[in-house]
ZASELO-390188 format. One line per 5 residues: for each residue x, y negated, z of C-alpha. Coordinates in steps of 0.1 Angstrom, whole numbers, plus 5000, padded with zeros to 4 digits. Last residue first. Layout:
ZASELO-390188
X/Y/Z ~ ...;
***
This chain:
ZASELO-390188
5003/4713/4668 ~ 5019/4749/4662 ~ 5029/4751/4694 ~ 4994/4743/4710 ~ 4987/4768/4684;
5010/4794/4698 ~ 4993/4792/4734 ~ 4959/4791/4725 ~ 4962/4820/4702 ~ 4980/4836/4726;
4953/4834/4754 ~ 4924/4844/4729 ~ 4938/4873/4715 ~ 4947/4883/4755 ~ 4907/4878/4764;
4903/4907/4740 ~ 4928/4929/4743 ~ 4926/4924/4784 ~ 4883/4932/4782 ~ 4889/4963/4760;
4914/4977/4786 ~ 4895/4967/4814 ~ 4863/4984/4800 ~ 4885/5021/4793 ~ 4898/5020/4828;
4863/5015/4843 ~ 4851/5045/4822 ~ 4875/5066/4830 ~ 4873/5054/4870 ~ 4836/5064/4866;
4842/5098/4851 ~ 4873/5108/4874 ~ 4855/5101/4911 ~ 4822/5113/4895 ~ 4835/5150/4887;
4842/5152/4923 ~ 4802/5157/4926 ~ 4782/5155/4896 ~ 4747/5154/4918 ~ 4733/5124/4900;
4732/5102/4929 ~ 4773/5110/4927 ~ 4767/5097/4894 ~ 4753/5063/4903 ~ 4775/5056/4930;
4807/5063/4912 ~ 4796/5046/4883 ~ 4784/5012/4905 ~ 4818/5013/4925 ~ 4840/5014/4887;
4819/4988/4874 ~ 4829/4969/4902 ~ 4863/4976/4900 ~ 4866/4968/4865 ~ 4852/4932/4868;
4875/4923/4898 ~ 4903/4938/4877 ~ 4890/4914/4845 ~ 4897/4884/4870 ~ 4927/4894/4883;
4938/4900/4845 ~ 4923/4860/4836 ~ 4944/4845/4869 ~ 4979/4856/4856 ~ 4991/4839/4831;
5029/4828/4834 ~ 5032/4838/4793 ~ 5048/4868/4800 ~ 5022/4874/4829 ~ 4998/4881/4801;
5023/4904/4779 ~ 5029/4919/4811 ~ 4990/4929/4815 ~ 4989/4942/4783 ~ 5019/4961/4783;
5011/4979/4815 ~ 4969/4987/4804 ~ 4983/5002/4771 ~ 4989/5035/4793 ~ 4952/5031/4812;
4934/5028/4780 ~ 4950/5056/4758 ~ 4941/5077/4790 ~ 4911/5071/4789 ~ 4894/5104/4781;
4925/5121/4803 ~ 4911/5113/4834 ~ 4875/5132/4820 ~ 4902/5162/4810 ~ 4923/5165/4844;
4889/5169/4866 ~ 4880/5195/4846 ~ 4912/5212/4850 ~ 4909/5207/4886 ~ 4875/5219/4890;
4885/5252/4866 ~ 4918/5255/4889 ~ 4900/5248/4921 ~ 4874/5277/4912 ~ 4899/5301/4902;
4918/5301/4938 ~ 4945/5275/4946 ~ 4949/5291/4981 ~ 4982/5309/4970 ~ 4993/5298/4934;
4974/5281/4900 ~ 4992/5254/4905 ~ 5019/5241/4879 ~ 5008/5269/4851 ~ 4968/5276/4865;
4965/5237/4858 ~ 4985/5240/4826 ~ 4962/5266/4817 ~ 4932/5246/4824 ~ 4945/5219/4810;
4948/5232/4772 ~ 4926/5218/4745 ~ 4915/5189/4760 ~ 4951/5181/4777 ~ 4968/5184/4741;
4942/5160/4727 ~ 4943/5136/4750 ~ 4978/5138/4748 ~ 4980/5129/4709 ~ 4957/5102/4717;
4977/5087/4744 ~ 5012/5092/4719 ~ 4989/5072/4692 ~ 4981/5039/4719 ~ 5014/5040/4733;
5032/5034/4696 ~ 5004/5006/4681 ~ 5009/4989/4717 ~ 5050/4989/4713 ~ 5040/4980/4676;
5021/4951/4684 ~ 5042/4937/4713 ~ 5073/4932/4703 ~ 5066/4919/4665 ~ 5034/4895/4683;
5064/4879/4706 ~ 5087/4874/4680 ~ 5068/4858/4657 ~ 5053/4833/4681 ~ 5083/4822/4694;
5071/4795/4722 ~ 5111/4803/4734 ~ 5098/4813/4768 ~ 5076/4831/4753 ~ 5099/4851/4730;
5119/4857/4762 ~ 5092/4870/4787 ~ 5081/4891/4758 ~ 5118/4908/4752 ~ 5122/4907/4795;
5085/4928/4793 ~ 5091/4950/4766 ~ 5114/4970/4783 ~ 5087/4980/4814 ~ 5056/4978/4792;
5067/5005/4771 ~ 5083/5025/4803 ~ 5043/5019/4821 ~ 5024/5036/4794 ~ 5049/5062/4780;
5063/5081/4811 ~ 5043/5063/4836 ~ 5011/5069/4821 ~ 5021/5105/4810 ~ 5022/5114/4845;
4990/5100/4854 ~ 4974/5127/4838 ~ 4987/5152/4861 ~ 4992/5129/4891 ~ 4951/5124/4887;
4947/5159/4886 ~ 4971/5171/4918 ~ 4957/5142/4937 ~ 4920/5148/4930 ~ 4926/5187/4936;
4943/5174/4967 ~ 4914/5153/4981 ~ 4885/5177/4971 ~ 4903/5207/4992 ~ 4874/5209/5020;
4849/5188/5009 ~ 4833/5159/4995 ~ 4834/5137/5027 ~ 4873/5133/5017 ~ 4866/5125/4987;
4845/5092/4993 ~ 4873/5081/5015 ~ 4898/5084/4988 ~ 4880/5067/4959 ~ 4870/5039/4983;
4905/5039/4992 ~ 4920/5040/4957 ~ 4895/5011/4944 ~ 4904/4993/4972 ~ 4941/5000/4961;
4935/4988/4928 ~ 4911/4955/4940 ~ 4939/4944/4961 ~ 4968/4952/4927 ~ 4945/4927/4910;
4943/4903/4940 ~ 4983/4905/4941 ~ 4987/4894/4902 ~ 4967/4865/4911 ~ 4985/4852/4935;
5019/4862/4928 ~ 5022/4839/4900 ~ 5010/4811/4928 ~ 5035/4825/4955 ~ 5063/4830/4929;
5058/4789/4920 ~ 5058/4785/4957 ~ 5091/4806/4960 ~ 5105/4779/4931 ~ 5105/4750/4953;
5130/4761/4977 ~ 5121/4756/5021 ~ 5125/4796/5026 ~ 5160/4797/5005 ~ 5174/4773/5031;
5163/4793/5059 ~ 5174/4825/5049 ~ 5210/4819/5036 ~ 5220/4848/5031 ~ 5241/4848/4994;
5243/4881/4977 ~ 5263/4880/4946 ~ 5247/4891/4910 ~ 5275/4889/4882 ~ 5261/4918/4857;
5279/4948/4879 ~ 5268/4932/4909 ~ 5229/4940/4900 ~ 5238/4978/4891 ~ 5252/4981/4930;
5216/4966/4942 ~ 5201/4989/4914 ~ 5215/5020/4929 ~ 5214/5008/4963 ~ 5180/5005/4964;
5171/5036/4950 ~ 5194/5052/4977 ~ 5174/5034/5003 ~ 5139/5052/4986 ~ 5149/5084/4987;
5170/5081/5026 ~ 5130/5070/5030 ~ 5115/5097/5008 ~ 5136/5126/5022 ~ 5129/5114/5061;
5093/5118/5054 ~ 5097/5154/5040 ~ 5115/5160/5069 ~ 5083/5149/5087 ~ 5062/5171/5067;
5080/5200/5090 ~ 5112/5189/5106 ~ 5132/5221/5107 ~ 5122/5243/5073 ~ 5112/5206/5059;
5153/5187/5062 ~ 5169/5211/5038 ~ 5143/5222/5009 ~ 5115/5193/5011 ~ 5140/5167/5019;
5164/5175/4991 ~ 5131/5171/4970 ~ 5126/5140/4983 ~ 5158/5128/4979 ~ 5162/5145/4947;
5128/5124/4935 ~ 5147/5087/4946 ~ 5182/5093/4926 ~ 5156/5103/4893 ~ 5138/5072/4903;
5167/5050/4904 ~ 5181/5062/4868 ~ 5159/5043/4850 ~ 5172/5008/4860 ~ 5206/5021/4853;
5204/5034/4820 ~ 5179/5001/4816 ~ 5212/4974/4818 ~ 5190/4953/4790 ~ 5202/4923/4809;
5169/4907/4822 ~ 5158/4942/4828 ~ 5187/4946/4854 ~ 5180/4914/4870 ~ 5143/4927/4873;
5151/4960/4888 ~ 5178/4933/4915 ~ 5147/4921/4923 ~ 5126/4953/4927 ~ 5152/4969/4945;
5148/4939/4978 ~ 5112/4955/4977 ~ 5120/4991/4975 ~ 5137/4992/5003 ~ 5116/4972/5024;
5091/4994/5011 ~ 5106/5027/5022 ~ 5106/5018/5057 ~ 5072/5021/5063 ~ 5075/5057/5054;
5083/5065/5091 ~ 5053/5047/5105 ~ 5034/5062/5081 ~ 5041/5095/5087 ~ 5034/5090/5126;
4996/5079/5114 ~ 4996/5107/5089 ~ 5001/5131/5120 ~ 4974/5113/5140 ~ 4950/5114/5116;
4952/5150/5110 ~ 4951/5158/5148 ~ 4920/5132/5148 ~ 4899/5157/5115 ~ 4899/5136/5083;
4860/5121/5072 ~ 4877/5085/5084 ~ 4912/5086/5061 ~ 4916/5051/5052 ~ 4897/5029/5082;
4910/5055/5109 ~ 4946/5053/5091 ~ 4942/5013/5094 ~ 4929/5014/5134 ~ 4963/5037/5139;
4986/5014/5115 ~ 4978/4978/5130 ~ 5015/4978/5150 ~ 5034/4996/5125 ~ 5012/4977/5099;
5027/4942/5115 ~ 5065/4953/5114 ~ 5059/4963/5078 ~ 5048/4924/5071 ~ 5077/4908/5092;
5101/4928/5076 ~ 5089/4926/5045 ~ 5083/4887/5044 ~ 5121/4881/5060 ~ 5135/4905/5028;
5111/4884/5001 ~ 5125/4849/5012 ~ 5159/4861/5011 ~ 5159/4880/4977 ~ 5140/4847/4964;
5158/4824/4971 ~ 5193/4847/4959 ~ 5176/4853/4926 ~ 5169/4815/4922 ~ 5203/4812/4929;
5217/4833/4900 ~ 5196/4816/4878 ~ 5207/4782/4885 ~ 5244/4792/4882 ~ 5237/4807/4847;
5216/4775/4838 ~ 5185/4770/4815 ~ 5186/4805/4801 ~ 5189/4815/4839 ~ 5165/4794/4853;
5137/4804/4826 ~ 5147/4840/4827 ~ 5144/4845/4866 ~ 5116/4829/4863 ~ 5096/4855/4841;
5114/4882/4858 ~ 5102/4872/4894 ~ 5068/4872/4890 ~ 5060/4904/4879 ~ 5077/4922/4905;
5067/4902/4928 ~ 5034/4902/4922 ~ 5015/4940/4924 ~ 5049/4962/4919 ~ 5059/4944/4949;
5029/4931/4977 ~ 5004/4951/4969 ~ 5023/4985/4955 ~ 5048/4979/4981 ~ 5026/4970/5009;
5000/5000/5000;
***
């Protein structure tokens, strides 16, 4: 929740953007604003993960509330471990962007490969002692190595840390973060409400509804991060650029083709998931007490995701092609729009009697609105922008 709100949510879109006006304008400048906003972000993490320790047993209660108290109480001492992790992440996330700026993606991508052996170094040392909680301790040493990674990849193109906390708290530019952030961070709001209202409504479902939505949605959500969010990922510094430069050409000859490209490869695995998720289903979980009937639910589950899948992995490039032109208010507001339509599928088809089935269905159909809704409102932003140019 804190990183996805707070990091991948605004900061991380906010920062590149910036950091590429400053630095085209001025090398020293640039480096600076990075520093800024490093230190403001660090005192803001701290002071936000220290509060969810402290709120973190009434928050679990509000998350998980059809979960047994001995369940509750062990995600409640999980979460007080993993609150670590976003601190990490965080101060990564700037020195991500620094990376981007500079096309240094070997190392950018790198990270999460670093991150996943932690975690499954945790799961084969640290579990056969610690239980779950060695898990825990895998994603946290997972998430400091990530940090490192880029933080050592962030020297390497000239990056040098400067602490000076209360100088880069009083700077101009973190307000101009704060009202990028802004908007961006009510989307990523509305996402994770979405996820708990998803979340709490499957855990009233059912014994076993919560991880066959996991295991389903990580399925198809798998090729949305390979393609979806690593086309939006490098194209955002090229778009961030060719606004910045009010280059018209440029921008529309990075981000047509990327979305042309995305777009096909979603088809193509729509079609490969239609024809065979139950047997990948029975292929990566088909094992112990995932009986026949959880691998047909799954499955099922796995093809109505897929259905929009073409409209969740464009979803990335869209949104940063917005935020490429500092434009964040119109993607908050077509989140608020999807996540209502989202709540009013769910409720209707679980009146219906469909069961699980709803959770994917109405967040398909949700997905595949906000996707039609950025295309269009993003024609209008750029041809507002260019032909201001133009003029």
């Amino acid at each position: 929740l804190v990183y996805t709100f707070l990091i991948t949510g605004g900061l991380a879109i906010a920062f590149l953007p910036l950091f590429s006006e400053f630095f085209a304008r001025d090398e020293k400048e640039g480096w600076e604003t990075a520093n800024h906003i490093l230190n403001a972000l660090l005192v803001f993490l701290i002071l936000m993960s220290s509060l969810l320790f402290l709120l973190s047993p009434w928050l679990i209660k509000i998350l998980l509330p059809g979960f047994p108290v001995e369940v509750q109480n062990s995600a409640l001492k999980l979460v007080r471990l993993l609150l670590l992790s976003p601190i990490f992440f965080g101060l990564a996330n700037i020195f991500s962007g620094i990376l981007q700026y500079f096309n240094r993606f070997f190392i950018y991508g790198l990270a999460p490969v670093i991150y996943n052996l932690s975690i499954i170094g945790g799961i084969l040392f640290l579990a056969p002692t610690w239980g779950i909680f060695g898990v825990g301790l895998g994603v946290v040493g997972g998430a400091f190595l990530y940090f490192l990674s880029q933080f050592l990849g962030a020297i390497w193109c000239g990056f040098s840390w400067k602490p000076d906390f209360l100088s880069s708290l009083r700077q101009p530019v973190i307000g101009r973060v704060l009202s990028l952030m802004g908007p961006r961070t009510m989307t990523v709001a509305l996402q994770q409400l979405n996820l708990w209202v998803i979340t709490a409504t499957a855990s009233f479902l059912g014994s076993g509804v919560i991880a066959i939505l996991y295991f389903s949605n990580n399925l198809q959500g798998f090729f949305v991060g390979l393609v979806g969010v690593s086309f939006g990922t490098a194209a955002f510094p090229l778009l961030s650029r060719a606004a910045l430069q009010k280059n018209e050409g440029e921008f529309l000859q990075y981000l047509k083709p990327a979305l042309k490209q995305v777009i096909i490869l979603a088809v193509l695995a729509t079609l490969f998931l239609a024809l065979f998720s139950e047997k990948i289903v029975r292929l990566l979980f088909g094992s112990g007490r995932f009986d026949q009937t959880a691998i047909e639910i799954t499955s099922q589950m796995v093809f109505l995701f897929s259905l929009s899948l073409f409209a969740q992995a464009a979803t990335p490039l869209l949104t940063r092609a917005f935020f490429s032109l500092q434009e964040a208010k119109t993607p908050a507001l077509i989140s608020f729009v999807s996540f209502s339509v989202n709540i009013l599928i769910l409720l209707l088809s679980l009146k219906f009697g469909l069961g699980i089935l709803s959770l994917a269905l109405a967040f398909s159909i949700s997905s595949i609105l906000q996707f039609f809704l950025l295309g269009t409102f993003l024609k209008k932003k750029l041809k507002q922008t260019f032909l201001n140019v133009r003029a």
